[in-house]
N, C-alpha and C positions, 0 to 999 in steps of 0.2 A: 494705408490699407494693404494687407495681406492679398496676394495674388491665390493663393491656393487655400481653400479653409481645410481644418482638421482634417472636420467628416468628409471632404471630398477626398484628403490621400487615405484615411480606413478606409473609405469605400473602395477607390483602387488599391489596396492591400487585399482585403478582400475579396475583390473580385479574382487577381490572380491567385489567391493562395486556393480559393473554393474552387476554382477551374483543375485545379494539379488532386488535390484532394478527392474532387468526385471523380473523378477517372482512376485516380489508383485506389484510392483506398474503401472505397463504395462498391461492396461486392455483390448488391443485389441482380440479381440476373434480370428482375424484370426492368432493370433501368437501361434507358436507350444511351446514342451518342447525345449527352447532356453539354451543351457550351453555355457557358455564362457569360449571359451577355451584356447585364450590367449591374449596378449594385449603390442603389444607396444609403447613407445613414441620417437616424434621426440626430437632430442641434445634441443632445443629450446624451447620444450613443447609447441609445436602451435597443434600440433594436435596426435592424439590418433588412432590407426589402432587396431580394438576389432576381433577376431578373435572369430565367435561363432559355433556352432554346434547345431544341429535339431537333435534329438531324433528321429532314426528309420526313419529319412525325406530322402528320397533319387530322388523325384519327381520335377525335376529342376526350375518349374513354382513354386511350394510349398516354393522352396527356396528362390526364389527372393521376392516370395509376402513377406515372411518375412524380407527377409532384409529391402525392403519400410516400413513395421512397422519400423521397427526399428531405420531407416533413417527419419521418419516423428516424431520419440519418441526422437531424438536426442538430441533437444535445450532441452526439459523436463529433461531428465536424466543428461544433465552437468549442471541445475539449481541444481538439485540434491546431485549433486556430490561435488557440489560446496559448500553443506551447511555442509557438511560431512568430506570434505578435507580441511585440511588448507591450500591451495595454493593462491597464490596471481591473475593466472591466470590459469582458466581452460581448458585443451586443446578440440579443437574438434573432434567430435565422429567417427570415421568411420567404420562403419564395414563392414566383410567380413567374406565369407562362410567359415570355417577350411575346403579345403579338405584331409588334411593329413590322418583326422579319417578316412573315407569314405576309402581312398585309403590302411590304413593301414586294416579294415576289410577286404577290394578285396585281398590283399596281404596276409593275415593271410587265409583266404578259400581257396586260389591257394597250400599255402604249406598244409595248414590239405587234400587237396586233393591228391595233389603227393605223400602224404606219404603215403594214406590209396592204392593209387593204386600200390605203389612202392613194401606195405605190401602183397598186392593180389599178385603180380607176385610170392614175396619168396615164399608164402604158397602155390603157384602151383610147382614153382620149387622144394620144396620139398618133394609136394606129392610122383611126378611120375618119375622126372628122377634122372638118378645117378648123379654125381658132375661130371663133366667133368675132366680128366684125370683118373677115375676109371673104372677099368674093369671089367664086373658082369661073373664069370663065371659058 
């Protein structure tokens, strides 16, 4: 058994060639700081699912105007891709928003939060009262 399949090194071909491509050569003004953030391919290499991420983007209108760049840059970037990869056929582009990131900072603020308030209550509890089963006499 093969440790790495096809689609998984396209996919990481891919993902770095599309990461250089949309930063230089995508000249839409409306498109943000786009990272790609990850990228996989169908068993059959017909098509490509690019998973990107917006810098600091959390404005849902913001999001999708960029994905249309990016779906109207599509046929561009697998001409591209295509001069750069040696593959016989190039799959098509599709992307989609990563919300894992998005969800992983809400998740990561939720815990720095409970902990900072988890912190306030010990630092009260051990200003003023005793431990529960001690007796002050």
């Amino acid at each position: 058994m093969r440790e790495f399949k096809r689609t998984d090194r396209v996919a990481d071909q891919l993902q770095k060639e599309l990461a250089v491509l949309i930063q230089r050569e995508v000249k839409d003004p409306r498109l943000g700081m786009v990272t790609v953030s990850g990228a996989t391919v169908s068993r059959d290499l017909g098509y490509a699912d690019i998973y990107v991420t917006l810098l600091g983007e959390q404005d849902p209108e913001r999001i999708k105007e960029n994905l249309q760049v990016l779906k109207r840059a599509a046929g561009f970037l697998r001409s591209q891709i295509a001069k750069r990869i040696k593959l016989r056929h190039v799959p098509e582009l599709r992307f989609h928003f990563d919300e894992s990131v998005v969800r992983g900072q809400q998740l990561s603020s939720l815990i720095e939060e409970a902990v900072s308030t988890d912190r306030a209550r010990q630092s009260q509890d051990d200003e003023g009262v005793d431990e529960p089963g001690e007796e002050t006499r």
